[in-house]
C-alpha positions in Angstrom: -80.4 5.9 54.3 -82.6 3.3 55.1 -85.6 2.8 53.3 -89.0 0.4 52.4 -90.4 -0.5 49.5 -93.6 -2.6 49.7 -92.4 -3.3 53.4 -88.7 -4.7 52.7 -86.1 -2.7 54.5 -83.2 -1.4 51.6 -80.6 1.2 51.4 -81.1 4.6 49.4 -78.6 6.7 48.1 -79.9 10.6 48.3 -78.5 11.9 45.0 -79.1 15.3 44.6 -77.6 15.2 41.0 -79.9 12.6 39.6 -83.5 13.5 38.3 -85.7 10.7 39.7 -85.9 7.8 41.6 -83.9 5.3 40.2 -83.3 1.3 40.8 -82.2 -1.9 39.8 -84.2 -4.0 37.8 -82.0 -7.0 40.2 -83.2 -4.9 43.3 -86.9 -4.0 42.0 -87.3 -8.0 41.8 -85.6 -8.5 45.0 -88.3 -6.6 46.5 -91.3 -7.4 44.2 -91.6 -4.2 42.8 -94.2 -3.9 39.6 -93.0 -2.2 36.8 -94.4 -1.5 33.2 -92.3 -1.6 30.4 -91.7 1.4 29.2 -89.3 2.8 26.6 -87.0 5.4 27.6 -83.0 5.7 28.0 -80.8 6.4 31.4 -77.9 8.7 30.4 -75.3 9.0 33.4 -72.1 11.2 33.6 -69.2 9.9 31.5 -71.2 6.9 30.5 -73.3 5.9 27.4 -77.1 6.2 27.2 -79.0 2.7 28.2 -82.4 2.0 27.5 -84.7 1.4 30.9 -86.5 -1.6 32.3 -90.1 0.5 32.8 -91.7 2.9 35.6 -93.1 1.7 38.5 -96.1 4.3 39.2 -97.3 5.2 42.6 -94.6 3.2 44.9 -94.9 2.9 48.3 -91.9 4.5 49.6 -91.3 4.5 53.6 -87.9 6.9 54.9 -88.9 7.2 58.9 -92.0 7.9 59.6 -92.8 9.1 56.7 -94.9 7.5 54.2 -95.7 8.1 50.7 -96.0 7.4 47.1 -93.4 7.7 43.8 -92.7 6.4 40.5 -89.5 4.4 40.6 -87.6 4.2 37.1 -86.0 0.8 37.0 -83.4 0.7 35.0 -79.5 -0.6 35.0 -77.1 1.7 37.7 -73.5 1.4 37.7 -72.6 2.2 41.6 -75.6 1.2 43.9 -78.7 -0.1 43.4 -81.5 2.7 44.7 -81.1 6.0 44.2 -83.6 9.0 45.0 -83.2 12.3 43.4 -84.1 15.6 44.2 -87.2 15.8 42.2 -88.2 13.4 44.9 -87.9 15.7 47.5 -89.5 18.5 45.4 -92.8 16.3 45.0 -93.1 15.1 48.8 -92.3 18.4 49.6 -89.9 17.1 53.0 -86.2 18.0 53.7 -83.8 15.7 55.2 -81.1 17.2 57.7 -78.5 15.9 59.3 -77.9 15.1 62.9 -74.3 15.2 64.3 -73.9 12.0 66.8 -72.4 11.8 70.3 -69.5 9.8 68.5 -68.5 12.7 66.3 -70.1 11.0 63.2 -73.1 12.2 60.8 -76.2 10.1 60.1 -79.5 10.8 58.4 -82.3 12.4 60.5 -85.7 11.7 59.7 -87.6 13.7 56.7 -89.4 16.1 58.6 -92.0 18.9 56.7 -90.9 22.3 54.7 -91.9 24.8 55.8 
C-alpha cells in the first residue's frame, strides 16, 4: 500500500503476523529517516535472530488521508523493505478494508476510523 515517510511516497507491506513496524536500514536512509541505535534482535520465521539497526520514535507515517505518528524498528528484512504490523493498527486504532474494483481486482481502501 502506498505509504509516506517524512513526505517520500514508499510501499508498505500490511503484515498481520509481524509485531511492529519494521524497515530497512537501506530504505530508512533512502528516505532520511532518524534512528537511535538501539540494541535489540529481529527473529523471523525459519530464519536466525539478527541484531537491529535502532528505533526511530514518533515517525511521521501518512496511508491516505490519514496522518500519524509510530516508532519504526529499522533493522535487516529478508523479502521487502517496509513492513507494518498489526500492533500498528492496534495503536492508531483505524482498520483498513478492501474495495473490489470495476476490473474484478482488489486494492487497498483508505484507513478509515473503528468504531
Amino acid at each position: 500500500m502506498e505509504t509516506f515517510i517524512n513526505g517520500k511516497p514508499l510501499q508498505a507491506m500490511l503484515d498481520t503476523v509481524a509485531d511492529t513496524v519494521y524497515m530497512t536500514k537501506e530504505l530508512a536512509d533512502e528516505v532520511s529517516l532518524s534512528y537511535t541505535k538501539e540494541k535489540g534482535y529481529l527473529k523471523g520465521v525459519n530464519a536466525r535472530s539478527l541484531p537491529i539497526e535502532g528505533v526511530a520514535q514518533d515517525a511521521l507515517i501518512q496511508i491516505g488521508q490519514w496522518k500519524g505518528k509510530a516508532d519504526i524498528t529499522v533493522a535487516p528484512l529478508d523479502d521487502k523493505k517496509f513492513y507494518l504490523g498489526i500492533d500498528f493498527l492496534d495503536t492508531v486504532k483505524e482498520v483498513l478494508f478492501l474495495i473490489r474494483t470495476p476490473c474484478a481486482s482488489w486494492k487497498w481502501g483508505n484507513l478509515v476510523s473503528s468504531l
